[in-house]
C-alpha positions as CSV (number, residue, x, y, z in Angstrom):
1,X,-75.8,50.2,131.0
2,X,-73.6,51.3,134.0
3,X,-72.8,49.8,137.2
4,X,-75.2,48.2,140.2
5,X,-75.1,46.8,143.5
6,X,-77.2,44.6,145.1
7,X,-76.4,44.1,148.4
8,X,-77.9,41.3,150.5
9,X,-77.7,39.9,154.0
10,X,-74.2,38.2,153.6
11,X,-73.2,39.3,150.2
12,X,-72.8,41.9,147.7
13,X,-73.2,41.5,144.4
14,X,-72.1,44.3,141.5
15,X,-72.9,43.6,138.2
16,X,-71.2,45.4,135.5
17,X,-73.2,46.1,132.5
18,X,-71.4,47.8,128.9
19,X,-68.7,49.7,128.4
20,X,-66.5,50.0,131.8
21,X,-64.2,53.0,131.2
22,X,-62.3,56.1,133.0
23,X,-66.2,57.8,132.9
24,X,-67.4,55.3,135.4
25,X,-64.4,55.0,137.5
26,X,-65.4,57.5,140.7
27,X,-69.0,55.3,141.1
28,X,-67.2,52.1,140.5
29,X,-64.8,52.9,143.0
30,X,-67.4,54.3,145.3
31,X,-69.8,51.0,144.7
32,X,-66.4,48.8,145.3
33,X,-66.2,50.5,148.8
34,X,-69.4,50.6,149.8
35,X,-69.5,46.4,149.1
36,X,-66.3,45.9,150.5
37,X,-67.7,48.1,153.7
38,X,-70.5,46.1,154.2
39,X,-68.4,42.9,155.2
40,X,-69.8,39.3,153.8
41,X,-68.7,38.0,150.0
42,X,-68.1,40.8,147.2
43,X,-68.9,39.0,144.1
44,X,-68.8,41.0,140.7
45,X,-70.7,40.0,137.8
46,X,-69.1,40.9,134.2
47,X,-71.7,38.7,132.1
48,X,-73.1,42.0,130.4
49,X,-69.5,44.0,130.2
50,X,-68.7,44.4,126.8
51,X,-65.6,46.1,127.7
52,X,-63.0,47.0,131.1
53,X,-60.4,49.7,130.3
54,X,-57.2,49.8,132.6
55,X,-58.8,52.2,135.0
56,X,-61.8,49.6,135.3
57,X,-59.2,46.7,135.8
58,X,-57.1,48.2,138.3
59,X,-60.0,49.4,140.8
60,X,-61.3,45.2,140.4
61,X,-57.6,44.9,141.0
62,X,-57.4,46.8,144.6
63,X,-60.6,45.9,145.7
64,X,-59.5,42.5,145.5
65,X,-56.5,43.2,146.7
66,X,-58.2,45.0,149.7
67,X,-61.2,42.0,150.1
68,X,-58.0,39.5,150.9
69,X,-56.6,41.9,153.5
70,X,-59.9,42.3,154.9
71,X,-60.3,38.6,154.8
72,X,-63.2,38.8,152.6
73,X,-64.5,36.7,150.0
74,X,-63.8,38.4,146.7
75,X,-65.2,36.5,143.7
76,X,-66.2,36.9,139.6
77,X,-69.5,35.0,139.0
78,X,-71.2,34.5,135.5
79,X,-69.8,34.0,132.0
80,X,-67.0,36.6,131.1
81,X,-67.4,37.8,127.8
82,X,-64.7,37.1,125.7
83,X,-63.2,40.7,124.7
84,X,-63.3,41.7,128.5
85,X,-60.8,38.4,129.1
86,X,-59.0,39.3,126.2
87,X,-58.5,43.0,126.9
88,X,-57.1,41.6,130.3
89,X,-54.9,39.4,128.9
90,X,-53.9,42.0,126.6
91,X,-53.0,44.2,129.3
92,X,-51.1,41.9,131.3
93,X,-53.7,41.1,133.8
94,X,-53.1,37.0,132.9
95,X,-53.7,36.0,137.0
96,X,-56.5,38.5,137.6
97,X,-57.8,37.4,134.4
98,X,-57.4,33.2,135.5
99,X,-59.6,34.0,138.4
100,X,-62.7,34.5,136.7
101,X,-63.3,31.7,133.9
102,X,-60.8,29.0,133.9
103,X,-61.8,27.4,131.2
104,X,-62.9,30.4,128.8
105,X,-59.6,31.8,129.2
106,X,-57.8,29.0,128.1
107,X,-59.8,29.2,125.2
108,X,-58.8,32.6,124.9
109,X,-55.0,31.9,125.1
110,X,-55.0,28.8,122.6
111,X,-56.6,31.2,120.2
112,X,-53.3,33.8,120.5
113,X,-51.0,33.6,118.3
């Protein structure tokens, strides 16, 4: 469980695996500014989160806040699992949220009440 980055040629790629919470936030932010350094497409994978707490959301936030200033790529790739789209939703994170599975998340939302 934790956090990785692959980085490639063109491309960096940081898969998020588990629980995502305020203990991993100084090598999350660390790995988000090491990809975003590199230049080429930052793409995060969330397919093995179980879970993204505020502090988790709000550094995906800025760094893709930051990648559109930089005129990088910033992309989600992979399923989402559920509870992380839901604890975005949750948390008022519907457009960060809408980036990542289109179609999942309006699963999610028809199942709100």
């Amino acid at each position: 469980m934790g956090i990785a980055l692959e980085q490639g040629d063109n491309s960096s790629v940081l898969r998020l695996d588990g629980e995502i919470d305020i203990a991993c936030a100084a090598e999350l932010k660390t790995l988000l500014l090491k990809a975003l350094g590199a230049g080429g497409e930052v793409r995060v994978a969330l397919d093995e989160a179980t879970e993204l707490d505020v502090t988790a959301v709000q550094l995906l936030w800025a760094a893709k806040r930051e990648a559109g200033r930089a005129g990088v790529r910033f992309a989600f790739e992979g399923q989402t699992p559920e509870p992380v789209l839901s604890g975005l939703l949750l948390t008022g994170f519907e457009e960060f949220a809408s980036t990542m599975d289109a179609c999942k998340l309006s699963e999610v939302v028809r199942c709100q009440p």
